[in-house]
Backbone bond lengths (Angstrom), bond angles and torsions (degrees), N, CA, C in turn:
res aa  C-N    CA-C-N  psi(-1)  N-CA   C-N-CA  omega(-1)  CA-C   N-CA-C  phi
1 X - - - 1.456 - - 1.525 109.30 -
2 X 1.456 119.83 132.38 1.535 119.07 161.55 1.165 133.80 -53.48
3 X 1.476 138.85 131.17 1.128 114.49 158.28 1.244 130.23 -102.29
4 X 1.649 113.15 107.44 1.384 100.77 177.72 1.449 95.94 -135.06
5 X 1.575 94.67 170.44 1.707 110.46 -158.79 1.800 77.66 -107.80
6 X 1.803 97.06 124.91 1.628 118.89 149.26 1.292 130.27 -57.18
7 X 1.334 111.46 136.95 1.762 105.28 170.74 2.021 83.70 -151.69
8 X 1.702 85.80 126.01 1.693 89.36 177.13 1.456 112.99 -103.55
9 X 1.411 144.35 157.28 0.928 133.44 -135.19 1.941 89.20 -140.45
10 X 1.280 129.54 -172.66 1.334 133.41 -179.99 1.325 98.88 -155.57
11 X 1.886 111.66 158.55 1.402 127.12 -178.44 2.210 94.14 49.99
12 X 1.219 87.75 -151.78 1.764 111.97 -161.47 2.105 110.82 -27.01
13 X 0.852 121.66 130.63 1.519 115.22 172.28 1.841 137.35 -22.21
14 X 0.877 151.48 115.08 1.241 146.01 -148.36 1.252 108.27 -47.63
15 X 1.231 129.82 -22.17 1.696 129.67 -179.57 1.213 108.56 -58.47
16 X 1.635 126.40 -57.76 1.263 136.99 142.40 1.368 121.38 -3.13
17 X 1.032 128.41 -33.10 1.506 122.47 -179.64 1.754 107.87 -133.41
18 X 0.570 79.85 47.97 1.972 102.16 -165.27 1.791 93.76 -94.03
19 X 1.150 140.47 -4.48 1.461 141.47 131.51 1.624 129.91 -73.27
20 X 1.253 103.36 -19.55 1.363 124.09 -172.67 1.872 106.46 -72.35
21 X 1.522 98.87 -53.54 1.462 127.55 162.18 1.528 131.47 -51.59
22 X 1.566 100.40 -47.40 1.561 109.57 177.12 1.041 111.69 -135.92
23 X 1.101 146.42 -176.35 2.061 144.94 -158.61 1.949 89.39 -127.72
24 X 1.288 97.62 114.37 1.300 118.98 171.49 1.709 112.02 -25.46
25 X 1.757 120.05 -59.32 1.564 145.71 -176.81 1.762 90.70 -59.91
26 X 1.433 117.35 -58.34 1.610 92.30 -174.46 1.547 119.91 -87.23
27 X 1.237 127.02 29.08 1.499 151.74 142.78 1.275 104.39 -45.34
28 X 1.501 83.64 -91.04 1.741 102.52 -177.74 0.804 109.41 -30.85
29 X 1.845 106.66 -69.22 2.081 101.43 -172.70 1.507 115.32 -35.70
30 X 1.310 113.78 -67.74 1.417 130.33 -158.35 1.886 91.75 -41.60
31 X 1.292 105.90 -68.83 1.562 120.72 -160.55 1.543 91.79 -50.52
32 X 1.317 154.34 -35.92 1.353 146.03 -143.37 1.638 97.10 -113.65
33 X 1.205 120.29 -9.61 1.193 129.19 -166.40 1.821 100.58 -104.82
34 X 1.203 115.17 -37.49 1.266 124.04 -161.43 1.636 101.39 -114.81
35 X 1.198 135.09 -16.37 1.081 149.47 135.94 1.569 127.80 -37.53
36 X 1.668 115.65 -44.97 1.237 144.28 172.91 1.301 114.28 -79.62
37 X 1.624 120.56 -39.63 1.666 131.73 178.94 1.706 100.65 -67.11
38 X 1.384 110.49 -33.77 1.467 108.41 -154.27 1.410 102.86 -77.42
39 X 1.014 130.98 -12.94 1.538 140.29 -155.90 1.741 98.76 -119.43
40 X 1.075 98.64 -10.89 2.097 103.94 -170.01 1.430 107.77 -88.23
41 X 1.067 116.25 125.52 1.599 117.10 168.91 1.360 139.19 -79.61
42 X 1.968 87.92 -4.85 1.365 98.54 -159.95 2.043 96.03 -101.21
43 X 1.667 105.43 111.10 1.457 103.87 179.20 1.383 119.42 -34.85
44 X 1.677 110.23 -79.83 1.313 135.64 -179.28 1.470 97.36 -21.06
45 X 1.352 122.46 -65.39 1.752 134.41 -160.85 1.247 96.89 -60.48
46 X 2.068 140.71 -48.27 0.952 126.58 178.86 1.272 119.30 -60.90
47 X 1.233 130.00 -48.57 1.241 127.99 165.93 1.728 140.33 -28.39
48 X 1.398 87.50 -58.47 1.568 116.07 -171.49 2.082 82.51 -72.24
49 X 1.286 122.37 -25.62 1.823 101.02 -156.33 1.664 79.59 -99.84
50 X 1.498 129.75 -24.07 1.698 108.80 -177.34 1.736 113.64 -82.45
51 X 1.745 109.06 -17.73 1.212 122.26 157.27 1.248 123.68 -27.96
52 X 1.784 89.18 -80.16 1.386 126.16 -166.90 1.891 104.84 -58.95
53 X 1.375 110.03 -68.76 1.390 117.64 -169.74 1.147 123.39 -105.61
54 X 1.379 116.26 18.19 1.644 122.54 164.36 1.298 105.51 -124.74
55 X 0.747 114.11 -10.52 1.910 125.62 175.38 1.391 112.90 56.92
56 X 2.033 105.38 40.61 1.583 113.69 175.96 1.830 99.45 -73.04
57 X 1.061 89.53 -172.08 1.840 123.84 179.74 1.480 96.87 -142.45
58 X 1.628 110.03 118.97 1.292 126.43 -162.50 1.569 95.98 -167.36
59 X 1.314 105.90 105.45 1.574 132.24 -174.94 1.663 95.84 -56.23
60 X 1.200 112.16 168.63 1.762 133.67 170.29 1.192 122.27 -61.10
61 X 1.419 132.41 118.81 1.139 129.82 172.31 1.894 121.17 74.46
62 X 1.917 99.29 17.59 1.104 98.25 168.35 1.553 110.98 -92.01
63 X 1.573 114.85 165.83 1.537 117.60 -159.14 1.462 87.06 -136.40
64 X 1.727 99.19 130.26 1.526 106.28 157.12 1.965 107.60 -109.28
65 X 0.987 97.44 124.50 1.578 100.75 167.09 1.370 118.47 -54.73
66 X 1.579 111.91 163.79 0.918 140.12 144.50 2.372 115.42 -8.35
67 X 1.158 122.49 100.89 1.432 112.16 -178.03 1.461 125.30 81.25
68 X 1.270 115.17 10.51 1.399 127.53 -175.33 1.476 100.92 -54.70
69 X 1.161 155.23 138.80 1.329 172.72 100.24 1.738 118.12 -36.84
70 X 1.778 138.21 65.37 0.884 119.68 128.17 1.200 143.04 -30.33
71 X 1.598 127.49 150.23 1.288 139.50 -173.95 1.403 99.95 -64.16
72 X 1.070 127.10 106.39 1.486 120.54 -174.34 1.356 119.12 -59.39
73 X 1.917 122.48 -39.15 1.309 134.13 -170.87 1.432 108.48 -77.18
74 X 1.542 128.77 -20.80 1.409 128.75 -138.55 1.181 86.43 -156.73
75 X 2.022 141.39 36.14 1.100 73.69 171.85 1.633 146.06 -134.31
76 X 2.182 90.14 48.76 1.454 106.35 167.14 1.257 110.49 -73.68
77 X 1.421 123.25 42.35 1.461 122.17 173.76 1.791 98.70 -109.42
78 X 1.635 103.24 -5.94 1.753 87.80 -166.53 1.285 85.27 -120.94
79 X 1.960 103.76 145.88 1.449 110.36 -161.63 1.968 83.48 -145.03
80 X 1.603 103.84 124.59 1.282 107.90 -179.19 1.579 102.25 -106.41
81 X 1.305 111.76 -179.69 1.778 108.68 174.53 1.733 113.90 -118.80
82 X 1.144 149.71 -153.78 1.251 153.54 169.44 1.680 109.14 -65.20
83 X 1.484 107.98 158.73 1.194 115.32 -178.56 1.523 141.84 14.80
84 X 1.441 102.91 51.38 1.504 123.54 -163.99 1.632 86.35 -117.04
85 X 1.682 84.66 161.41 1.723 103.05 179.84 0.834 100.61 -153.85
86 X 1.870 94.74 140.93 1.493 112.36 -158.58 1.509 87.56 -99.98
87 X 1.280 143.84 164.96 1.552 155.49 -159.29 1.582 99.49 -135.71
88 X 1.690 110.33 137.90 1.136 126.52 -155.40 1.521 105.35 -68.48
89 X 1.734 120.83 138.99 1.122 124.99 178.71 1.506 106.48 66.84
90 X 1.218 141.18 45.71 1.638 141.22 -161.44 1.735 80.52 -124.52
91 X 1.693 100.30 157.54 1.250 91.34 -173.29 1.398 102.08 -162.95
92 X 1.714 108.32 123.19 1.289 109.10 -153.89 1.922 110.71 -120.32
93 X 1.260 109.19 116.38 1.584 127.35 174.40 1.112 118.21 -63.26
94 X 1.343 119.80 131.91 1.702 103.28 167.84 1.988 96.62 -124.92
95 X 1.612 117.54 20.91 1.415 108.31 -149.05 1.816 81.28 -173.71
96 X 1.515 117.06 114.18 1.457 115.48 127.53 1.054 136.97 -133.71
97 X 1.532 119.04 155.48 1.404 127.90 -154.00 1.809 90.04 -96.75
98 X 1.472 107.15 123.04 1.719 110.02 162.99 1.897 107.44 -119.83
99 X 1.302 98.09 -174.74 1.625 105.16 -177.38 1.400 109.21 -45.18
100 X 0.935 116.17 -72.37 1.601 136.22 172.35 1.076 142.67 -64.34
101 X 1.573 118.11 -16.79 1.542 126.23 -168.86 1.559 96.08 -167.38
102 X 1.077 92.31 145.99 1.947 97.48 148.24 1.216 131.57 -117.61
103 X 1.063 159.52 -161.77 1.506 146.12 -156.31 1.628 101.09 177.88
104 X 1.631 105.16 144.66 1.384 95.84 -177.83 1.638 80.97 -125.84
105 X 1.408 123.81 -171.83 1.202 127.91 171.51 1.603 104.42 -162.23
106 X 1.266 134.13 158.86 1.642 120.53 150.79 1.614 109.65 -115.76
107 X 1.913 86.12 137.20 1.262 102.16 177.39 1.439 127.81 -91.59
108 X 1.428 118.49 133.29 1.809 95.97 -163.03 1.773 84.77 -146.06
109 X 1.686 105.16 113.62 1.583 132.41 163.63 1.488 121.15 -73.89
110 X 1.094 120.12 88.78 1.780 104.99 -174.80 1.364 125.00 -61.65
111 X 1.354 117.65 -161.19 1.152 114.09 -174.49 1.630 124.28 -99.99
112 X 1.480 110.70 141.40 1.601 107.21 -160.42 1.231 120.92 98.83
113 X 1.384 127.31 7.25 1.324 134.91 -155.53 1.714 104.59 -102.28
114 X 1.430 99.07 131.55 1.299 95.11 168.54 1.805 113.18 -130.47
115 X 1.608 114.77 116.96 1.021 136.02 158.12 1.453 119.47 -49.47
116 X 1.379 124.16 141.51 1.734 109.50 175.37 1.220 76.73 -112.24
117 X 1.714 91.32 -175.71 1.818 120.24 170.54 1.452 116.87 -41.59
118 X 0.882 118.27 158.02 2.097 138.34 171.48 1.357 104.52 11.44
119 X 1.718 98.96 68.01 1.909 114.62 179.78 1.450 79.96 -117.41
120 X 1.277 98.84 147.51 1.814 123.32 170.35 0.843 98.93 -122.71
121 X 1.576 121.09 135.82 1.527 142.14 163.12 1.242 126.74 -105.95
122 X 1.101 137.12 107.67 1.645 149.43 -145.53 1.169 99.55 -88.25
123 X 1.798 123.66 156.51 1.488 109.22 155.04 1.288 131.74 -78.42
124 X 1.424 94.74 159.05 1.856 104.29 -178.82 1.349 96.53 100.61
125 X 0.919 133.88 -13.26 1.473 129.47 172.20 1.299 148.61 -47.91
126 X 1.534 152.86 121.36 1.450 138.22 -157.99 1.788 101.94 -131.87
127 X 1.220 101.00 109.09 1.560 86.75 166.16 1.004 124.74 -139.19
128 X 1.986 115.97 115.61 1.373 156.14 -171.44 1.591 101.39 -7.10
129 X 1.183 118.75 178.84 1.168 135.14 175.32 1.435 106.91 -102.16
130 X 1.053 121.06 128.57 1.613 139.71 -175.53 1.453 111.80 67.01
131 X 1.126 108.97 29.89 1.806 116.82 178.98 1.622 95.49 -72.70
132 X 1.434 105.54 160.91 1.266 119.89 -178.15 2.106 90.33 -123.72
133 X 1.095 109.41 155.47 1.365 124.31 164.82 1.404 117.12 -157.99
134 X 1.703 92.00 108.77 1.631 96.11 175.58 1.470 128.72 -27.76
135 X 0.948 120.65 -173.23 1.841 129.88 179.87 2.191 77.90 -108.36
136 X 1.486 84.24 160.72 1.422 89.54 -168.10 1.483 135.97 81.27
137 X 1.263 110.75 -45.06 1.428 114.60 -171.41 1.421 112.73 -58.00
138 X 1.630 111.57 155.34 1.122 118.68 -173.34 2.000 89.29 -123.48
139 X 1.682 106.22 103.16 1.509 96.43 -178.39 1.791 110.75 -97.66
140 X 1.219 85.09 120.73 1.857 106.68 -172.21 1.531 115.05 -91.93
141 X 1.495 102.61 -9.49 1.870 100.14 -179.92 1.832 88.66 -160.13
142 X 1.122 92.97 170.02 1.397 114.54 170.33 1.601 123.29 -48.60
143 X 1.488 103.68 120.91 1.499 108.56 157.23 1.219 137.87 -117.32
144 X 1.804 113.20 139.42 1.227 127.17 -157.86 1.453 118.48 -55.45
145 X 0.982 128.37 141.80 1.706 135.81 -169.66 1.887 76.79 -62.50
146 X 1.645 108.73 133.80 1.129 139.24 142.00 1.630 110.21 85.04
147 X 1.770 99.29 2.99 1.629 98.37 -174.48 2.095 98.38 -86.28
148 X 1.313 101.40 162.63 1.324 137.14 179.80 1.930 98.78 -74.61
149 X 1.474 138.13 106.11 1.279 114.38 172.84 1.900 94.38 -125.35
150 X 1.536 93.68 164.80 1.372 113.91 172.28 1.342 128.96 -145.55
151 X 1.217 112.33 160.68 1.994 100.38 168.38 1.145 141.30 106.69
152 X 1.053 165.14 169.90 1.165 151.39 23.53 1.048 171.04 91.03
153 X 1.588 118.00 -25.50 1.184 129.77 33.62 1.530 139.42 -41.48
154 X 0.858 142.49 72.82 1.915 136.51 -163.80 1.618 83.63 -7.68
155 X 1.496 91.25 162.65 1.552 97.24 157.48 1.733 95.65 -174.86
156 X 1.021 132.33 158.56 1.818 144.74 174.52 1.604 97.63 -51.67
157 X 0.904 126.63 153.17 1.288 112.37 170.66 1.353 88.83 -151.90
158 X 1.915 137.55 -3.59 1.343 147.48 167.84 1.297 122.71 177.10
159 X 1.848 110.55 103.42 0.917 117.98 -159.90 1.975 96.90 -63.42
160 X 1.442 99.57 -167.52 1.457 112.58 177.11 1.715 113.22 -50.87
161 X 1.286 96.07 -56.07 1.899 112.95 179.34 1.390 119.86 -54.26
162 X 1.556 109.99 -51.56 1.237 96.59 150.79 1.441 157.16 -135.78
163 X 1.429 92.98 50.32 1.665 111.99 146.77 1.497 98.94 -88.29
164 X 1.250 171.26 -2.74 1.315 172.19 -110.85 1.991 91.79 -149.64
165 X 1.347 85.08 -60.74 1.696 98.21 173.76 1.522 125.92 -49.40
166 X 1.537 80.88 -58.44 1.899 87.03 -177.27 1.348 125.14 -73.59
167 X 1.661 110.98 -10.38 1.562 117.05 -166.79 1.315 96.97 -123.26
168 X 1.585 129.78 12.96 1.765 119.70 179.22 1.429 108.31 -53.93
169 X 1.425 128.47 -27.29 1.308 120.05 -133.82 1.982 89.65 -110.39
170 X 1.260 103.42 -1.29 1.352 126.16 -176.69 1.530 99.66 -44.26
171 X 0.998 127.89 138.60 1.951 129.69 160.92 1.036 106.01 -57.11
172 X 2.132 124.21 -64.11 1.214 128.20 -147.62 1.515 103.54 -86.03
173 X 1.779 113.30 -41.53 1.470 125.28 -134.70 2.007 77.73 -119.46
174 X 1.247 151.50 -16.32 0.895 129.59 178.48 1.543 121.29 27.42
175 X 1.263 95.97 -149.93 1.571 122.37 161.81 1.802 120.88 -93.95
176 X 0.735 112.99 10.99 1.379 114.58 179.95 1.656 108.37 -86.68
177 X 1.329 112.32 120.38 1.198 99.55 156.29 1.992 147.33 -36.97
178 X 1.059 88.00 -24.85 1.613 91.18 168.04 1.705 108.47 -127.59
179 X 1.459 104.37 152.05 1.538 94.49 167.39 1.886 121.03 -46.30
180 X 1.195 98.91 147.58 2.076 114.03 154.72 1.093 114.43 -43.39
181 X 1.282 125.23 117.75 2.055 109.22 167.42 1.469 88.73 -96.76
């Protein structure tokens, strides 16, 4: 289940009041800031500018690719952990606007995590430490520290135990809880 905190809205659709919610000036910022990261090659610099001017929490030596899409309105709501990677064009919510309400949630990626390509992350979301998430996936609830997910609905496709199982014999990924450097 997500956790995000409700706020219901009256007359015109919640987009509609989508100034009411957030301050027009830290829009802009966010969008010119995260606009500028998405196009930058240089890790360290993305980091240090979603640090610096989004006022995330983003562990050491984590990497956002190439096209990353933060929540532009929210988005000191998303909190990643150490040496995680974000996967190209992946795109992460902390806030959606529906007919009736909007919803904020915080999103928090642990550490070891690897995101694939054009995965969306919803709010309210938690995902485990050493989780894997396909390229594609659309993750709608929480994933377990170290399980394998995919899909489409997302769905487990290998919890921790056995991806641990199937990849012991691995060179890089063994049995060790974290990758080999």
């Amino acid at each position: 289940m997500r956790r995000t905190e409700r706020f219901p809205v009256e007359g015109a659709n919640s987009l509609w009041h989508v100034y009411k919610t957030v301050p027009f000036w830290k829009v802009v910022k966010n969008f010119i800031v995260i606009q500028t990261a998405r196009y930058t090659p240089f890790l360290g610099l993305k980091s240090w500018m979603y640090r610096r001017f989004l006022k995330m929490e983003i562990g050491q030596k984590t990497a956002f690719a190439l096209m990353v899409m933060l929540d532009v309105m929210f988005p000191e709501k998303i909190k990643v952990g150490e040496n995680t990677v974000i996967g190209y064009n992946t795109t992460i919510l902390a806030h959606e606007y529906l007919i009736k309400e909007y919803r904020l949630g915080t999103v928090e990626i642990g550490d070891h995590v690897m995101i694939g390509a054009n995965t969306t992350i919803l709010p309210g979301i938690t995902i485990g430490d050493q989780a894997i998430v396909s390229a594609g996936t659309l993750v709608h609830k929480d994933v377990p520290a170290g399980a394998f997910v995919g899909g489409n609905p997302m769905k487990v496709i290998y919890t921790r135990e056995e991806r641990e199982e199937r990849w012991k014999d691995d060179p890089i990924y063994g049995t060790s809880k974290t990758p080999k450097q």
